[in-house]
N, C-alpha and C positions, 0 to 999 in steps of 0.2 A: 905737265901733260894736259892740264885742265887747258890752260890757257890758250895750247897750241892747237888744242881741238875746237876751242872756241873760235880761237883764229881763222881756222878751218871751212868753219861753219861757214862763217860771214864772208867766204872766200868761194862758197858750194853756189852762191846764187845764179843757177847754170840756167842751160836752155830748156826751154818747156818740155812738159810732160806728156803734153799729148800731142807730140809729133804724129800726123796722118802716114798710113803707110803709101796713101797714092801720090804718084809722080807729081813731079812740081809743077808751076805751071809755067810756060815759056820766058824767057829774060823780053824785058819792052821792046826789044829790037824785033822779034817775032812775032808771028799771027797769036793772038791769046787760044787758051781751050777756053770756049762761050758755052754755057745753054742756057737757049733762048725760049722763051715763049711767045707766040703770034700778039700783033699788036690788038687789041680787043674792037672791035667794030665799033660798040660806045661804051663807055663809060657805066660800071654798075653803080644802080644805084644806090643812095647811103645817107642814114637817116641820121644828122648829125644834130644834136640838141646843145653842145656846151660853144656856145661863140667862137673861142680859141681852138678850138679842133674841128670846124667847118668851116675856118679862114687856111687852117693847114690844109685841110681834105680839098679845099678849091684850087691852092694856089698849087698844091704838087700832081692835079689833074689837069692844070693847063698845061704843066712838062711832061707829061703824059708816059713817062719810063723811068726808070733809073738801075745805075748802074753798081750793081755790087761785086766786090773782090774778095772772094770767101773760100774761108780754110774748111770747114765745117759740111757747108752747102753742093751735098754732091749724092749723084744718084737719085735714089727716092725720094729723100731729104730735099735736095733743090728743091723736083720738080713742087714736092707738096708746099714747099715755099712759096716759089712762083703761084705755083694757081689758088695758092688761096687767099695769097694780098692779089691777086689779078683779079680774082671772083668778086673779092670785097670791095676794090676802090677802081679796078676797072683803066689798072697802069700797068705797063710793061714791064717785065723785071730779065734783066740778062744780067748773069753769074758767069764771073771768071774765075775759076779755083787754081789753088797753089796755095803755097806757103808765105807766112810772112815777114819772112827777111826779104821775100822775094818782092813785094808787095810795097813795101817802107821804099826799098830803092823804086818801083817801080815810079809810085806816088813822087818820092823828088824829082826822079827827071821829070816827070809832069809839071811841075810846078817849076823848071828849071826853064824847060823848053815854050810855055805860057801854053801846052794842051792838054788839059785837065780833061779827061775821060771818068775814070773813079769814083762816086760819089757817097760811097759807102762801102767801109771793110770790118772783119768780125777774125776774132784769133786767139793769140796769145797775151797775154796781160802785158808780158817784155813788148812785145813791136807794137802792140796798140799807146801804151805809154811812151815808148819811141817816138810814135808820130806823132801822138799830142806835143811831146817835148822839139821837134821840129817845126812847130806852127803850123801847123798842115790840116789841125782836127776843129772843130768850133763844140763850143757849149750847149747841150741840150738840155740845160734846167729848166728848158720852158714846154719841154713835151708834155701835154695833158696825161698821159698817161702817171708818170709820175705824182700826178695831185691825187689819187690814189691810195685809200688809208687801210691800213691792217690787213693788206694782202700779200704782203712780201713776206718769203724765207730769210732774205738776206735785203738789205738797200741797193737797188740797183747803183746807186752813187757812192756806195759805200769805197771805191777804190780811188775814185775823184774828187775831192769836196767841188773841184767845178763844172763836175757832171761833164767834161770832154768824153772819156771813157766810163760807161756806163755796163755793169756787169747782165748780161742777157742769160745766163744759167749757172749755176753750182757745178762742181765736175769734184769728187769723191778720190782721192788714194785710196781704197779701202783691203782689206786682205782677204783672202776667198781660199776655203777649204774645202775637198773631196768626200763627199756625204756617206761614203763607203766606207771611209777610211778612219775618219772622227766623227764619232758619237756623239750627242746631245750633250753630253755630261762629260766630254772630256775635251769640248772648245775652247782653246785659251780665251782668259777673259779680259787680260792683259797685257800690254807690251812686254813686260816682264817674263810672263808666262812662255813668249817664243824662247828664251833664253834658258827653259828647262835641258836637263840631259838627254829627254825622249825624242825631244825636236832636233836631237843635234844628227846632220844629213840630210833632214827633211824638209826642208823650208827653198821652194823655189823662190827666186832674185832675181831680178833681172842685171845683165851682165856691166858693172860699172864702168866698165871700160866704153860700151857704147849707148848707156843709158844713163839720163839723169834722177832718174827714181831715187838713190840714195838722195836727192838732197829735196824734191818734193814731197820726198813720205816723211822725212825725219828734220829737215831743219828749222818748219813752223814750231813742231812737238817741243825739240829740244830751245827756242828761243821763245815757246812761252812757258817752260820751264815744266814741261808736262813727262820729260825724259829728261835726264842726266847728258852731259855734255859727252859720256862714255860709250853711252847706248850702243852707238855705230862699232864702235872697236868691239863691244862684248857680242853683237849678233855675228860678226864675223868671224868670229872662233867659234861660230856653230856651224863649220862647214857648210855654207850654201851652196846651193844646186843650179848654178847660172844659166840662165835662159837668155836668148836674144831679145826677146820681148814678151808681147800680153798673151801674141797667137800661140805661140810654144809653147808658153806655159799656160795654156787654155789644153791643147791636145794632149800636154801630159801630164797635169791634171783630170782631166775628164777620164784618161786611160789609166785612171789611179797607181801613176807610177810616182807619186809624192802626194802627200796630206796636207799643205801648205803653201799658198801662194801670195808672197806681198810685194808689190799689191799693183795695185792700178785703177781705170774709172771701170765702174759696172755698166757701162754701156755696153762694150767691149766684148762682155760676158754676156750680154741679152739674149741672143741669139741661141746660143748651146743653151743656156736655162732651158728657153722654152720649149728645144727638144728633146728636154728629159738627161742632158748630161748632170752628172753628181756634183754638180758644183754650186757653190752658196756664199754669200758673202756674211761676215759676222762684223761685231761691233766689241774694239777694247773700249775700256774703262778710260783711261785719259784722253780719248778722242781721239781723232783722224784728220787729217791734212787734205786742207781742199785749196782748188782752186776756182774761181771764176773766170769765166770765157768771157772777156768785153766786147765790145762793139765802137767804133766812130763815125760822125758822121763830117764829111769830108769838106774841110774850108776851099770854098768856089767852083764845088764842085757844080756839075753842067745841069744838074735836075737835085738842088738842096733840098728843096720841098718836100718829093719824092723821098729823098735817102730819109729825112726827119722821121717822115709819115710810115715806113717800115720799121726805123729803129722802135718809133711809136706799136705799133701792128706786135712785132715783134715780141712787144712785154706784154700786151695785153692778153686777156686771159682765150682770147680765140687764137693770135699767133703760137702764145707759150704751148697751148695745147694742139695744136699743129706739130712742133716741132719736137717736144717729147714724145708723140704717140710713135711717129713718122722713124726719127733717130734711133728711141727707146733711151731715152734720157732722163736726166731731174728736172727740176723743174725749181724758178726763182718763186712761185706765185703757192701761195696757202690753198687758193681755191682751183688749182687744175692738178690732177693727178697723173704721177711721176706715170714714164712709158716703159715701166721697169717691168720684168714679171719678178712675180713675189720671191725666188730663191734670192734673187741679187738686187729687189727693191729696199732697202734700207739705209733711211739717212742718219747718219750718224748722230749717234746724240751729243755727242761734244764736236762739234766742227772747228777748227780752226784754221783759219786762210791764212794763204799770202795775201799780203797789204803791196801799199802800190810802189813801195818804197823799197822790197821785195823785188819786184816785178822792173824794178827801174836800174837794178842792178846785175838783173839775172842775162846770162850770154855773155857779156863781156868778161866776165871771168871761169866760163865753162873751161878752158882749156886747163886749166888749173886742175880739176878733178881729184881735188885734195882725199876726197872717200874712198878713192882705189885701194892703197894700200890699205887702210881700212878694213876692209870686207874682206880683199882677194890674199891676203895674208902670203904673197908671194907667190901665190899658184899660177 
């Protein structure tokens, strides 16, 4: 059984976790959804002192725009993107959002048809590592931001040793319980601990048949040996409470009809935190499963300069803090603080990621959904 579970495991490398719940965005053959910000009348100004990053800041101000394909970037979140690389370097930025399977196909017929639009996309570690592995992506080891010391969470290249794919923020599995419902002193402290008899019924899921959670919460855990290869079979004989996803199991949770929710990112949760729903994210003992959200930047694409100089913007400690406050996110950088409120701000003390090795296998074998029977014990 060991072995076939193992088997299993290495069979689970499905599709991402944080599938957006908004529409896709159009196939190449159609008009894109764009938002656009006005072109700036001049250029703001920008006090550059390191050589290599006032030969970038010149040379992506004479292309004067660039074009990003973003999973992430929508609503608020854009526009606070847009205008605050607009404000700072005084360049155009137009976002086309959707997904990116959608995105990976979009970019080859670009690159099939010789009209390269794209010059910058952000997502899932699967389809960013995809397009690196298409030849599609170039190497940013040479972003100044990067020369950078003792300010990282995590190594932005920790996913790439040739910095194609560089990780722009942390994203948290984490599991979040109903403050009404569990007490200080009766929080599970460990994975184990959901496994007790009081938890059995109580523990919302998200439902395996349409979600890949079972193998982003548990198969980093169990392949660094931080859970038992069984783990999966024994929480599913604790009768779970399947949910469709993060939103359901946020409204029944917060309407304290279960104690227990694993799990998901706390961004997700930011929102009901802050208006006083009962909900809180805790920390087990063997640590939590994360993932990082990468970024490329696009070989030929029509304004390089530009895409370089945002992925750059982007790590730096005024993009990072843009985009945490904005999102309500974590954050890669030691010195900006997450945009979390305090019930569901918590970084795990034991992280461990997918690697990109991970991420290079993940989707092609979703359809397998080896963890179904697993959990849904036939239900």
């Amino acid at each position: 059984m060991m072995r076939v579970l193992s088997a299993m495991f290495l069979v689970l490398v499905a599709a991402v976790a944080c599938a957006p719940t908004a529409a896709p965005a159009p196939a190449p053959a159609t008009q894109p959804q764009a938002t656009t910000t006005p072109a700036p009348a001049k250029a703001a100004p920008v006090a550059v002192v390191d050589p290599a990053m006032a030969k970038l800041v010149d040379a992506a101000q004479k292309e004067g725009s660039v074009n990003l394909y973003s999973y992430n970037f929508v609503g608020d979140t854009a526009i606070a993107m847009q205008r605050g690389f607009q404000d700072r370097y005084g360049i155009k930025v137009d976002i086309v959002t959707g997904r990116g399977a959608e995105f990976t196909e979009r970019l080859r017929t670009e690159a099939r048809i010789g009209n390269r639009v794209g010059d910058f996309t952000e997502g899932s570690p699967a389809h960013l590592i995809n397009i690196k592995n298409l030849g599609l992506s170039v190497s940013l080891k040479d972003l100044p931001v990067l020369q950078e010391k003792d300010v990282w969470k995590m190594s932005p290249d920790f996913l790439d040793k040739d910095a194609h794919v560089l990780a722009a923020y942390p994203m948290y599995m984490q599991p979040f319980l109903n403050t009404r419902l569990v007490k200080p002193g009766d929080e599970p402290r460990s994975w184990l601990d959901l496994l007790q008899p009081k938890w059995k019924g109580k523990i919302l899921f998200n439902d395996p048949v349409v979600s890949s959670s079972a193998y982003l919460i548990f198969h980093p855990l169990i392949k660094a040996g931080a859970l038992k290869e069984d783990y999966l079979e024994k929480l599913g004989a604790q009768d779970l409470l399947f949910v469709t996803g993060a939103p359901q199991a946020l409204e029944r949770l917060s309407r304290s009809e279960a104690p227990l929710y694993v799990g998901t990112q706390a961004a997700l949760f930011s929102n009901a935190a802050r208006e006083g729903a009962p909900v809180k994210v805790f920390d087990l003992n063997e640590g939590m499963a994360g993932q990082a959200i990468p970024m490329v930047v696009i070989k030929d694409g029509p304004h390089k300069n530009a895409a370089k100089l945002f992925a750059n913007w982007w790590l730096s400690k005024e993009g990072q803090s843009i985009y945490a406050r904005v999102k309500g996110a974590p954050t890669i950088r030691k010195d900006v603080t997450a945009g979390l409120p305090p019930p569901v701000d918590l970084d795990p003390a034991k992280p461990i990621f997918s690697t990109s090795e991970d991420a290079d296998i993940q989707g092609k074998m979703f359809a397998e959904k080896a963890w179904v029977p697993l959990l849904k014990k036939g239900k």
